[in-house]
C-alpha positions as CSV (number, residue, x, y, z in Angstrom):
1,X,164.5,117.5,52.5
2,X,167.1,115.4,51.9
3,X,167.2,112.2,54.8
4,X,170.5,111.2,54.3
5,X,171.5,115.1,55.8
6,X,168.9,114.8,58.4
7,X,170.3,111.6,59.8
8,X,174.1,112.9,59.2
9,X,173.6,116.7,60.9
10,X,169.5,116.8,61.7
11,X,170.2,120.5,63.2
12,X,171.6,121.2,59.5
13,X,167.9,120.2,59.1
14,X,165.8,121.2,62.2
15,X,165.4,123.9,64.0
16,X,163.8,122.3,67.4
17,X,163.1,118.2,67.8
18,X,159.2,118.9,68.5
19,X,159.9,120.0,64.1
20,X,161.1,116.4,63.4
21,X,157.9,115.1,65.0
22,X,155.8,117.5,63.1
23,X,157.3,116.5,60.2
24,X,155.1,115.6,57.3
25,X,157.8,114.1,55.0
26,X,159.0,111.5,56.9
27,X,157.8,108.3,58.4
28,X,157.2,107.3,61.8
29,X,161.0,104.9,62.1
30,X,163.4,108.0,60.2
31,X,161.3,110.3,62.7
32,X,162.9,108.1,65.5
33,X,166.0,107.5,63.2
34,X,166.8,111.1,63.2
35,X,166.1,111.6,66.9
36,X,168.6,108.8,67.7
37,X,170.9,110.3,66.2
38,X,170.8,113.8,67.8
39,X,170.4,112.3,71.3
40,X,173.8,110.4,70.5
41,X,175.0,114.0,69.3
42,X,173.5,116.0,72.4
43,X,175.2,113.0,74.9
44,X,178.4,113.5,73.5
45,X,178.3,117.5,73.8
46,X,177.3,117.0,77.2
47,X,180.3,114.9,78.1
48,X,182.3,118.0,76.5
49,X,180.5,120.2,78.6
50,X,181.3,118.3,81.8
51,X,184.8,118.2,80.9
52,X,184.6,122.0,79.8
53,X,185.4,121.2,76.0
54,X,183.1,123.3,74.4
55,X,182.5,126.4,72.7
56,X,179.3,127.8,74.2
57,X,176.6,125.3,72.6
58,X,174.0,123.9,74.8
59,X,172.2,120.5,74.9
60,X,169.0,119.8,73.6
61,X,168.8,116.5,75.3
62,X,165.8,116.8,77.1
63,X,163.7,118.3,74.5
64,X,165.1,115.1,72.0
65,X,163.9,112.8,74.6
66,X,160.7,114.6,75.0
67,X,160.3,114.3,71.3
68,X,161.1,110.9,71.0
69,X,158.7,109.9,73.9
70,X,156.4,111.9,71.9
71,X,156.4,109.3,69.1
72,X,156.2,106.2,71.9
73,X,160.2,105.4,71.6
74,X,161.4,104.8,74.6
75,X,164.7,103.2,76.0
76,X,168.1,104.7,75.1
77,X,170.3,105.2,71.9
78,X,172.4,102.6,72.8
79,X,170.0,100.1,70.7
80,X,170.6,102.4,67.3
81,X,174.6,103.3,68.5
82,X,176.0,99.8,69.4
83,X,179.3,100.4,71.4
């Protein structure tokens, strides 16, 4: 697996969050790393979705968070994705 993808596009990578978790590959902090990242990804899409900008795709907010309390990170993205 290449990280630098995973952190760029981790769908490109993952099929579900709970597979990031499960991963063997990688360690605890790009686990939470790439989990970040798609909750900043599935936050955006959902402002789309509110303001009817998308193309069909749905969130996968809450199983992110799930995955990411999982793994004992708590708090938002906005630590990793400074405004």
């Amino acid at each position: 697996m290449n990280l630098q993808q995973a952190l760029d596009n981790p769908s490109s990578c993952f099929a579900t969050p709970a597979d990031v978790v499960r991963s063997r590959e990688l360690s605890h902090s790009e686990k939470v790393q790439i989990l970040r990242r798609w909750e900043y990804e599935a936050r955006l899409l959902e402002v789309a979705q509110e303001e009817n900008m998308t193309g069909g795709s749905t969130s996968r907010l809450a199983d992110i968070l799930d995955a990411l309390h999982s793994l004992g990170a708590e708090g938002s993205f906005s630590a990793a994705y400074p405004h």
